[in-house]
KOLVEXVEX-762187 format. One record per residue (C-alpha): x, y, z; residue in one letter; residue number from 1. Coordinates in nm, 2 decimals. Layout:
% KOLVEXVEX-762187
ATOM       c1       c2       c3   aa     i
ATOM        X        Y        Z    A   NUM
...
//
This chain:
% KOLVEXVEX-762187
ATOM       c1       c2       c3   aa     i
ATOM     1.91     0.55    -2.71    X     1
ATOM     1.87     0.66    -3.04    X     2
ATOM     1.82     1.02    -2.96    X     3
ATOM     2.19     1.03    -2.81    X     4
ATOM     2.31     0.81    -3.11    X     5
ATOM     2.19     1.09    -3.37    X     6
ATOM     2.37     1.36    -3.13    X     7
ATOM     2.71     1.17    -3.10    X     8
ATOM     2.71     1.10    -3.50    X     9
ATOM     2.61     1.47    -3.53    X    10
ATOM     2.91     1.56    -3.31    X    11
ATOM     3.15     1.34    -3.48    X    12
ATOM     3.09     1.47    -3.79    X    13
ATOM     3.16     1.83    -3.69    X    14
ATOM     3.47     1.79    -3.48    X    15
ATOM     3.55     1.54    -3.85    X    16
ATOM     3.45     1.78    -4.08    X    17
ATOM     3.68     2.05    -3.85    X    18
ATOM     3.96     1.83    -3.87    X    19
ATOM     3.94     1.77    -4.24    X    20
ATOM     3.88     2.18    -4.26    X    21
ATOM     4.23     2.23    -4.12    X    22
ATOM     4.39     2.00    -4.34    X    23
ATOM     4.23     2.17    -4.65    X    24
ATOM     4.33     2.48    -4.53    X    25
ATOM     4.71     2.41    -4.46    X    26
ATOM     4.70     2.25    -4.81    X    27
ATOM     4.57     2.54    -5.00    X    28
ATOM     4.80     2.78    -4.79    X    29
ATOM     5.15     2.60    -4.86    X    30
ATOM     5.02     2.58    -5.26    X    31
ATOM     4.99     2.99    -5.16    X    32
ATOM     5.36     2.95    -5.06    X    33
ATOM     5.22     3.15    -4.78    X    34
ATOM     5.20     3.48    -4.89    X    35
ATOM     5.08     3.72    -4.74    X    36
ATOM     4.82     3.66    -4.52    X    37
ATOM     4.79     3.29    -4.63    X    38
ATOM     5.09     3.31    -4.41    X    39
ATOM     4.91     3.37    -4.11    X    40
ATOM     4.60     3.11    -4.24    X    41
ATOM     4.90     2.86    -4.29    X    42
ATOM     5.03     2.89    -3.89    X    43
ATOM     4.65     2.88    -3.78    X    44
ATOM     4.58     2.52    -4.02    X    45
ATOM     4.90     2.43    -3.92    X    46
ATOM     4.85     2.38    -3.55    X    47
ATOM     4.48     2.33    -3.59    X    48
ATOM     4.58     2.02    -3.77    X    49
ATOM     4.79     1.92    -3.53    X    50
ATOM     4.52     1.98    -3.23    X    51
ATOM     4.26     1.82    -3.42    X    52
ATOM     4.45     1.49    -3.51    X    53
ATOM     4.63     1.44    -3.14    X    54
ATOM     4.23     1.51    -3.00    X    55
ATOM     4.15     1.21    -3.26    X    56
ATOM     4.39     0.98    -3.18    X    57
ATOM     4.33     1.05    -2.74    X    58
ATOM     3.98     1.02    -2.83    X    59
ATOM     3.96     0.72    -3.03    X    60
ATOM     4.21     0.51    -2.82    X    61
ATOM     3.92     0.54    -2.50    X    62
ATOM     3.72     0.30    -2.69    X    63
ATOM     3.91     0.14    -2.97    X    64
ATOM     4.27     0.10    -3.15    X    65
ATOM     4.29     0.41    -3.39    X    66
ATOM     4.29     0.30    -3.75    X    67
ATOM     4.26    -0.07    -3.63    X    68
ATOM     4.64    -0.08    -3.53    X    69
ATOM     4.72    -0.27    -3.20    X    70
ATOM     4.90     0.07    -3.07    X    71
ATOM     4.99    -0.03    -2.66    X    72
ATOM     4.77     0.15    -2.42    X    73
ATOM     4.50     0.20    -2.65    X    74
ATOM     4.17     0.04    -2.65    X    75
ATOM     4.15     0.16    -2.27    X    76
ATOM     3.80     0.14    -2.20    X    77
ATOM     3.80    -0.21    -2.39    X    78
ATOM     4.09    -0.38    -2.20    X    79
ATOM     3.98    -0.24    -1.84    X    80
ATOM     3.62    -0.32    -1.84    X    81
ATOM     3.68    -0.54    -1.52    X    82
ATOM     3.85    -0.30    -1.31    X    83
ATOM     3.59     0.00    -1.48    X    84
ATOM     3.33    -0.20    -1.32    X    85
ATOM     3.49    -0.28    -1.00    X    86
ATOM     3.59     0.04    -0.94    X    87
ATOM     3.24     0.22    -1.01    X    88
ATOM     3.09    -0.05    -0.80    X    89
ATOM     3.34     0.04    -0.52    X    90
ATOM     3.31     0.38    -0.57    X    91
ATOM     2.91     0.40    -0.54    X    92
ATOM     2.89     0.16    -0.25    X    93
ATOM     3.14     0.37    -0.07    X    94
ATOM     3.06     0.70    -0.13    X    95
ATOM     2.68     0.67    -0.20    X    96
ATOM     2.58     0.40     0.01    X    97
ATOM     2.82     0.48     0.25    X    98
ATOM     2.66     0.40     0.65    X    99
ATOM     2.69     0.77     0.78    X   100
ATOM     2.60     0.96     0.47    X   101
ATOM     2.28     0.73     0.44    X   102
ATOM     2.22     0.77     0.80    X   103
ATOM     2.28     1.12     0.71    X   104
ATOM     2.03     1.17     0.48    X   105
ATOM     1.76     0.97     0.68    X   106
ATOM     1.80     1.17     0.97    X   107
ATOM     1.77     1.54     0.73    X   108
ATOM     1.47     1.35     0.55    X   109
ATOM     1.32     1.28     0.94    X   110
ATOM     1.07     1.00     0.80    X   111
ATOM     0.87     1.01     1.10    X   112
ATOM     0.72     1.37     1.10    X   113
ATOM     0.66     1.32     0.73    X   114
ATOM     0.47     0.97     0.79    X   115
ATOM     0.27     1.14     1.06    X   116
ATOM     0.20     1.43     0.87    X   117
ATOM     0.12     1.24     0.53    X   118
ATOM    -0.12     0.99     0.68    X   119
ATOM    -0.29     1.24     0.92    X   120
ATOM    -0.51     1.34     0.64    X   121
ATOM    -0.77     1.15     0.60    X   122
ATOM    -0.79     1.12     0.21    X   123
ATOM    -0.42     1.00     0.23    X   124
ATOM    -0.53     0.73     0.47    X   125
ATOM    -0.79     0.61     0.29    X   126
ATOM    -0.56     0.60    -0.03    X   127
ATOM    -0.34     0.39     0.17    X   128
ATOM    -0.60     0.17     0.29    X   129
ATOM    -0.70     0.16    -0.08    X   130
ATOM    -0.39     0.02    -0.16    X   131
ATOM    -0.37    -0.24     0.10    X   132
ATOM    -0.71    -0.36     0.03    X   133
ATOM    -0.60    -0.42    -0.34    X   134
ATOM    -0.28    -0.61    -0.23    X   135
ATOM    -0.52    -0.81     0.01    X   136
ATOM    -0.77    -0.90    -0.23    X   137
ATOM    -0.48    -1.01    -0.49    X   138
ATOM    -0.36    -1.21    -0.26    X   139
ATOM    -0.65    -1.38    -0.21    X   140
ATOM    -0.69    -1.44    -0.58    X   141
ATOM    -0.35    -1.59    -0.54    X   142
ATOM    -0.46    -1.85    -0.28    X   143
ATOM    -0.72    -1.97    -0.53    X   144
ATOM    -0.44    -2.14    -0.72    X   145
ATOM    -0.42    -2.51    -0.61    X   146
ATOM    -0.06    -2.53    -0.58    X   147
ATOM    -0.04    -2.27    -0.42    X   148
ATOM    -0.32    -2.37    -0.17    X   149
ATOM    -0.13    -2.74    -0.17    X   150
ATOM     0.22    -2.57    -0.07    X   151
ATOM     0.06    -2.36     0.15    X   152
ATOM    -0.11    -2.72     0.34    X   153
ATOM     0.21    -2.93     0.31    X   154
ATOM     0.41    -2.62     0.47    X   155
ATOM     0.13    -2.58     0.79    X   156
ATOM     0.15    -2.94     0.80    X   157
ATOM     0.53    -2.99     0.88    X   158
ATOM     0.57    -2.71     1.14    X   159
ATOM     0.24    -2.83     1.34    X   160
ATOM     0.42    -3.15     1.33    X   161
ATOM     0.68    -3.06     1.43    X   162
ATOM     0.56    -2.81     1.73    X   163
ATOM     0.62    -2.94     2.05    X   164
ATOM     0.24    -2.86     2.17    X   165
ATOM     0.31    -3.03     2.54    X   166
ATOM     0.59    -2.80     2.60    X   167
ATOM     0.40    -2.51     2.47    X   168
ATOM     0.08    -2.58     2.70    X   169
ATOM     0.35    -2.65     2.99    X   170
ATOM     0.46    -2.31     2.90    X   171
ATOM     0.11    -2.15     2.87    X   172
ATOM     0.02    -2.31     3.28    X   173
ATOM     0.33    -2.20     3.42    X   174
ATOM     0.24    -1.82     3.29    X   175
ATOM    -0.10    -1.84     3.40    X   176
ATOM     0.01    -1.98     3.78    X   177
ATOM     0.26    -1.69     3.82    X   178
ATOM     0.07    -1.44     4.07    X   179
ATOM    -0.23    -1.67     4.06    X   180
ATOM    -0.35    -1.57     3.74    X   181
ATOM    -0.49    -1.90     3.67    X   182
ATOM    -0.71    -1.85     3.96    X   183
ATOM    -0.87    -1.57     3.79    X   184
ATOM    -0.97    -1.85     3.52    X   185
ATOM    -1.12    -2.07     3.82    X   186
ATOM    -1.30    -1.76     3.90    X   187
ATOM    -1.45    -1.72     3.57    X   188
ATOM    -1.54    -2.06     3.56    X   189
ATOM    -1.76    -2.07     3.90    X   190
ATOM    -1.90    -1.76     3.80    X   191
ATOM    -2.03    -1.88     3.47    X   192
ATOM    -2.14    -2.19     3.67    X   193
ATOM    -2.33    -1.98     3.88    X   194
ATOM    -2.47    -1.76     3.62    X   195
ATOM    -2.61    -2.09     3.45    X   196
ATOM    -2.72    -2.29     3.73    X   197
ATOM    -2.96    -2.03     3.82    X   198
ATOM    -3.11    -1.99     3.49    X   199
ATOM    -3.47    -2.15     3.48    X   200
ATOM    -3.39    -2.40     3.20    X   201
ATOM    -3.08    -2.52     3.41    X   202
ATOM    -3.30    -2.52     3.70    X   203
ATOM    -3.61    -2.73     3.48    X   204
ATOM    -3.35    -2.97     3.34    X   205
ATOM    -3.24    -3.05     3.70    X   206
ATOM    -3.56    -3.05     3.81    X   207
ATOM    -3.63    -3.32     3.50    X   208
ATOM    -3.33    -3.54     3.56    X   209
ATOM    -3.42    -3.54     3.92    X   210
ATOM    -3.77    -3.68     3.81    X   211
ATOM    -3.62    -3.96     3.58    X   212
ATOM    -3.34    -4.08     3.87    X   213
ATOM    -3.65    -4.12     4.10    X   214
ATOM    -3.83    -4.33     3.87    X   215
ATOM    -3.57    -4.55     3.77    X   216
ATOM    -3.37    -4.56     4.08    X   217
ATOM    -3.65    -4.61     4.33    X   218
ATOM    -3.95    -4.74     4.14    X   219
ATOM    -4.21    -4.82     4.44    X   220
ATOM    -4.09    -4.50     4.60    X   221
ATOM    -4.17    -4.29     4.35    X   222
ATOM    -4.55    -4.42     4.38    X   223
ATOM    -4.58    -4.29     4.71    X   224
ATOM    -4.42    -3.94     4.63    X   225
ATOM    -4.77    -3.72     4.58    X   226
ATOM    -4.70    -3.48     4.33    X   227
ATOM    -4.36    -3.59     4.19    X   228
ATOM    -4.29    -3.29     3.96    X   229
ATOM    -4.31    -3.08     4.28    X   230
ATOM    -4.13    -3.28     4.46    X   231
ATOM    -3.89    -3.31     4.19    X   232
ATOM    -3.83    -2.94     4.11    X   233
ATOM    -3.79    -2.80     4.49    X   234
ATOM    -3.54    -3.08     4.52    X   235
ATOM    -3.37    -2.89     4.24    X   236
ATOM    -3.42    -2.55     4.37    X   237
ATOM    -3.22    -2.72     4.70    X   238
ATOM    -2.96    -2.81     4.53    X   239
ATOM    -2.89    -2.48     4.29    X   240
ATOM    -2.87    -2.30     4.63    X   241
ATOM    -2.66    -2.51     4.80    X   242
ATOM    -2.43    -2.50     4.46    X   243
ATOM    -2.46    -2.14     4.46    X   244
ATOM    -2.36    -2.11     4.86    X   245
ATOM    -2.04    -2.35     4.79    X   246
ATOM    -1.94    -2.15     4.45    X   247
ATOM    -1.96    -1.82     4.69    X   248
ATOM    -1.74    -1.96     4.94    X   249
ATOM    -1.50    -2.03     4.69    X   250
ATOM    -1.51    -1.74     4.51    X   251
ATOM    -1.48    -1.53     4.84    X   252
ATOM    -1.19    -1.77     5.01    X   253
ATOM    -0.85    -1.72     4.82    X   254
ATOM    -0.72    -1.98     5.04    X   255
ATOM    -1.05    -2.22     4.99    X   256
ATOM    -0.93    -2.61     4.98    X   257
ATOM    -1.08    -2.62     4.59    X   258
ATOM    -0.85    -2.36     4.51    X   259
ATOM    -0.57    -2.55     4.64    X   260
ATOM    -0.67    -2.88     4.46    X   261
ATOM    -0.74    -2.65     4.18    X   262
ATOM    -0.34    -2.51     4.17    X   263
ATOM    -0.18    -2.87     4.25    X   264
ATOM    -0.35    -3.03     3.95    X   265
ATOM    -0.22    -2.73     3.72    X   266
ATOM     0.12    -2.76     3.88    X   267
ATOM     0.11    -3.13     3.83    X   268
ATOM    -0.03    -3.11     3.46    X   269
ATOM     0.20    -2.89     3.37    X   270
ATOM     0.50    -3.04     3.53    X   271
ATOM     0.42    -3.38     3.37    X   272
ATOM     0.36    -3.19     3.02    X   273
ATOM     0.69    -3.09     3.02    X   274
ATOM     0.85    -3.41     3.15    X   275
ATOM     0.62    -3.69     3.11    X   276
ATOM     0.70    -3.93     2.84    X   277
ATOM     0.36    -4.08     2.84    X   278
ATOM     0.13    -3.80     2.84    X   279
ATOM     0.34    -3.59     2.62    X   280
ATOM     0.33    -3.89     2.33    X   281
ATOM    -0.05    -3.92     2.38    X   282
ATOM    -0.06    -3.55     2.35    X   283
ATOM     0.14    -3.61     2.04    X   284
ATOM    -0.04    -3.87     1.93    X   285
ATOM    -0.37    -3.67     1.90    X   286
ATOM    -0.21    -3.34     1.76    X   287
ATOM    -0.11    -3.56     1.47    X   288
ATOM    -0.48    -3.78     1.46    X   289
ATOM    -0.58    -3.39     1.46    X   290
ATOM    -0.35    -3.29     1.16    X   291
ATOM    -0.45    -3.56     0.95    X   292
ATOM    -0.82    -3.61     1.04    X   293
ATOM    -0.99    -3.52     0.72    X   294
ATOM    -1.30    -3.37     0.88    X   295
ATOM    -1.12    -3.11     1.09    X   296
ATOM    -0.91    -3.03     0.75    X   297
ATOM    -1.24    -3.01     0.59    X   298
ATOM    -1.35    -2.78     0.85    X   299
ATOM    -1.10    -2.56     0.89    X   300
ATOM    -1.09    -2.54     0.46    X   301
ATOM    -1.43    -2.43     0.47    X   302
ATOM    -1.37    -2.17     0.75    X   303
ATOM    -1.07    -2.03     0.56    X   304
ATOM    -1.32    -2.07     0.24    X   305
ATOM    -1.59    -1.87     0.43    X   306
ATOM    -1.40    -1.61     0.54    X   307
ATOM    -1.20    -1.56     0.21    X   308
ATOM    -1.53    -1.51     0.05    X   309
ATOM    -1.64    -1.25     0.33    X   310
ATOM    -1.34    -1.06     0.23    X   311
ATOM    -1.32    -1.10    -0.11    X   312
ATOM    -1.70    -0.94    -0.12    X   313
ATOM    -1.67    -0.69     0.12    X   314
ATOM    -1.32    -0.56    -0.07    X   315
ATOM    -1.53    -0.52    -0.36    X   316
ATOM    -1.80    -0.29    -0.24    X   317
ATOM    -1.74     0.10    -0.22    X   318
ATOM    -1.82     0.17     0.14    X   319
ATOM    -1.58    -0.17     0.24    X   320
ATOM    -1.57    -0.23     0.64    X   321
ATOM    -1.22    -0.40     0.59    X   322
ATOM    -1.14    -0.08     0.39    X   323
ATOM    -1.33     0.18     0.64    X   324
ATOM    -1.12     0.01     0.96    X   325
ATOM    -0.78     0.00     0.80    X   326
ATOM    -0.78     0.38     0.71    X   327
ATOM    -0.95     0.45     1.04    X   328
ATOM    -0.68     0.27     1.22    X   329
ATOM    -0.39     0.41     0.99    X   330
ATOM    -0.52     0.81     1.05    X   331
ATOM    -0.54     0.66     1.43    X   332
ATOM    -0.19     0.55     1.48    X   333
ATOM    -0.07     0.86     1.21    X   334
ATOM    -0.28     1.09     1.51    X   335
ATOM    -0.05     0.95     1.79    X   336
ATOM     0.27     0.96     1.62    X   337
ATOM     0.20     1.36     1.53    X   338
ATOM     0.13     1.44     1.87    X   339
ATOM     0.41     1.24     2.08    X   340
ATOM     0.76     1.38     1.97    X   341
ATOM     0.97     1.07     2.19    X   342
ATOM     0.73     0.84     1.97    X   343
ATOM     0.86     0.98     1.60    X   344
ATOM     1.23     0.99     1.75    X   345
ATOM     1.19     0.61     1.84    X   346
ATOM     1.11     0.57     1.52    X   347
ATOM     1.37     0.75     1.34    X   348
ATOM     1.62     0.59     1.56    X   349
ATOM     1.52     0.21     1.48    X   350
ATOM     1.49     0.33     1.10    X   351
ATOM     1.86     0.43     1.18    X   352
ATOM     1.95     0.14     1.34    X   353
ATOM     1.78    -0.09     1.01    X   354
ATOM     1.95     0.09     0.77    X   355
ATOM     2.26     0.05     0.93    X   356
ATOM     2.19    -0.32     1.06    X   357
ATOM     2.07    -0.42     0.69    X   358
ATOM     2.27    -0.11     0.52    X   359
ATOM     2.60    -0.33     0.51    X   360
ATOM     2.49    -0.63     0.26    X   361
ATOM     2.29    -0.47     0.04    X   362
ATOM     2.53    -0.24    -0.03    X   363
ATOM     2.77    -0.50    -0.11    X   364
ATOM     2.50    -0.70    -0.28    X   365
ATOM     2.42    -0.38    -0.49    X   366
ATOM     2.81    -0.35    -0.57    X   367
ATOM     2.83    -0.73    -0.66    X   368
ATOM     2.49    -0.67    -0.88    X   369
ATOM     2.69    -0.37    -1.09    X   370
ATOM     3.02    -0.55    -1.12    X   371
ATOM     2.84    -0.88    -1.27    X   372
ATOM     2.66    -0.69    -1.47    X   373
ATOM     2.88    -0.47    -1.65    X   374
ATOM     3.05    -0.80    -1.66    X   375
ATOM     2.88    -0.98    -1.80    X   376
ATOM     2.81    -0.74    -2.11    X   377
ATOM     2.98    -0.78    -2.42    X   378
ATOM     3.26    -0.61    -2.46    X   379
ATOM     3.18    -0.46    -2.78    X   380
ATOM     2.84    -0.38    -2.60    X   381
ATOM     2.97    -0.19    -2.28    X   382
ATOM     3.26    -0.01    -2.53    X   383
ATOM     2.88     0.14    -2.73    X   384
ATOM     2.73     0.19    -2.39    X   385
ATOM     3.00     0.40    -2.24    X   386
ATOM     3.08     0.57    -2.57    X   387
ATOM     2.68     0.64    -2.62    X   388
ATOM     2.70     0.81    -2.26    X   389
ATOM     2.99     1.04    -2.28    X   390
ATOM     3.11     1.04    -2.61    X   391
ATOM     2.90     1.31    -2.74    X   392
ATOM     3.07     1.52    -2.49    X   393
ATOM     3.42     1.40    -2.58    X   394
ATOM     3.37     1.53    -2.95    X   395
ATOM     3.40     1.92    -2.80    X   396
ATOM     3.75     1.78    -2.68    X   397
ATOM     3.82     1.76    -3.05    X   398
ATOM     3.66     2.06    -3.19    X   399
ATOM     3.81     2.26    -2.92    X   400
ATOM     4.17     2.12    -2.98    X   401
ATOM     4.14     2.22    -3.34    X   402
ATOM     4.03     2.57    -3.28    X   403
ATOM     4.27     2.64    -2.95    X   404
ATOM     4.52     2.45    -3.15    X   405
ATOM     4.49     2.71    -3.44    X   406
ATOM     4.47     2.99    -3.20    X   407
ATOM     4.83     2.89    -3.04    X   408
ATOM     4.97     2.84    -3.41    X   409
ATOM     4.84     3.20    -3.44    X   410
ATOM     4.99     3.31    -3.14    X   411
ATOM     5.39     3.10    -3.21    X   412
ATOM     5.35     3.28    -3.54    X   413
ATOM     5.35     3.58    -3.41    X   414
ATOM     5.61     3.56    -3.13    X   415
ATOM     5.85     3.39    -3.43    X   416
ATOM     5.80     3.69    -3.60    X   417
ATOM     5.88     3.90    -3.29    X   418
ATOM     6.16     3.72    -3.27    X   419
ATOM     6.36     3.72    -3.57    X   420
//
């Protein structure tokens, strides 16, 4: 700022100091009676005097009355700020920001094959990752702040509350019972049963629970059973197999009559979950018992405590795993862009279609942002600014009007002469 201050002073003095030259010189050559060659000096003064004031005057009336007079259509830059802003405004959202020249120069720029090509080395990966860690670990200091934590609460409060959870788990069956996929769950389930039931502590629990029904059950009988914990423990062994014969039979009949029972109780649950005033207003009931339970907010607090802390530490340590997997997955996904061409023009093409889908209102909102500002300046303030910015270059206008000026006097001198 102060830089181009000193230059447009410097300027104005010149093209000044030219101006006053001419007029010195014209003086001195009429008190010459021009004579001789103060003849010649006089025509040069003459119409350098003349350029150099009408450059003044054009000059000064951009940015402010000449001499202080109220001379119409001077003052230009002064009276028009409003339509000078809206018109710049207009002109760079139009011809700058304008849809197909942006589009334009995405599509020379190709973003996509730079991307791919930038983050396929390693080091700029792990810069990346670098810099996504430090975001991350920011933002965690940011969550320490108690209102912040409080907002954050009161927010996830309000939308669980307003979740419609039955619809959502009547949503979740119907998905899983198109093409029987919630018989694969049933499947799971008997095979974990299985798997457990024939583990020896499921086997020696049994075999114990057995042993206590006996005893309270049938007392006096249990006297006369000769060696009990035997007795107790193949009674057990009986029954795992018999479980495990009935969970094969099911797990090997798709059509099995547990299977069937199995699919109606989904399709009733989840028919009633969606429709069923009284179950869905229990399940409402204990989603909000849930929400305001203190010990499961406790819980959960802690949980998001304990893993903060995880990440907060590991962020800090050179050889970070958070750190180590992000760039690893970054120079991953930068890997398969390189190599699949239809995969970087997708991605050109919806860069394309955001820029032109978001293009529109910030371009306006970029025009509105420049026309309320210059706006809003002072007038006296955007006159300076404008006059800081290209009045340096406006002060050749007036040195060169007072030089060409003399050189044309030079040259209508001479032709007068011719012409006499």
């Amino acid at each position: 700022m102060e830089n181009k201050r000193r230059i447009l002073n410097r300027n104005k003095t010149i093209a000044t100091g030219l101006m006053v030259g001419a007029a010195l010189l014209f003086i001195i050559a009429r008190s010459r009676h021009e004579l001789g060659v103060w003849e010649w000096i006089g025509a040069f003064a003459e119409a350098a005097m003349v350029g150099a004031f009408a450059d003044w005057f054009a000059v000064v009336a951009l940015f402010r009355h000449p001499l202080g007079l109220p001379i119409p259509h001077t003052a230009i830059i002064k009276n028009k700020k409003g339509a000078i802003a809206g018109n710049l405004a207009d002109f760079i959202r139009d011809k700058f920001l304008a849809p197909a020249a942006l589009t334009a120069k995405l599509r020379g720029y190709n973003p996509a094959e730079r991307l791919s090509n930038y983050l396929v080395d390693k080091q700029n990966a792990e810069l990346l990752a670098r810099g996504m860690s430090r975001v991350l670990a920011e933002s965690l200091d940011f969550l320490d702040d108690e209102r912040v934590q409080k907002v954050v609460r009161t927010a996830l409060t309000e939308r669980i509350k307003k979740f419609d959870l039955s619809s959502f788990a009547g949503l979740i069956l119907d998905a899983l019972r198109n093409k029987n996929r919630h018989q694969v769950v049933l499947d799971d389930l008997l095979g974990r049963g299985a798997a457990w039931i024939s583990t020896p502590e499921a086997q020696a629990s049994l075999a114990q629970t057995i042993d206590k029904l006996i005893k309270k059950e049938y007392p006096m009988l249990s006297v006369f059973i000769p060696n009990r914990e035997q007795f107790a423990q193949g009674a057990g062994e009986k029954i795992v197999r018999q479980l495990n014969e009935y969970l094969q039979e099911v797990s090997a009949d798709p059509e099995h009559k547990l299977r069937q029972a199995f699919d109606r109780t989904v399709s009733e649950f989840s028919r009633r979950l969606q429709s069923d005033v009284e179950l869905r207003t229990q399940v409402e009931a204990i989603k909000l018992e849930a929400v305001h339970n203190d010990q499961i907010a406790a819980y959960v607090q802690s949980l998001a405590g304990d893993l903060k802390e995880w990440l907060s530490q590991d962020l800090q340590q050179p050889d970070s795993r958070v750190r180590q997997k992000t760039a690893a997955a970054i120079s991953g996904m930068a890997g398969a862009l390189a190599a699949d061409q239809g995969l970087k023009d997708s991605l050109n093409e919806h860069l394309e279609k955001l820029m032109i889908t978001y293009g529109e209102p910030l371009r306006s909102a970029i025009a509105r942002h420049i026309t309320e500002t210059m706006q809003a300046w002072e007038t006296e303030e955007f006159v300076n600014e404008i006059e800081l910015s290209i009045g340096s270059d406006l002060q050749f206008i007036r040195m060169n009007g007072t030089l060409v000026g003399g050189l044309i006097g030079l040259v209508l001198h001479a032709v007068g002469l011719l012409l006499r």
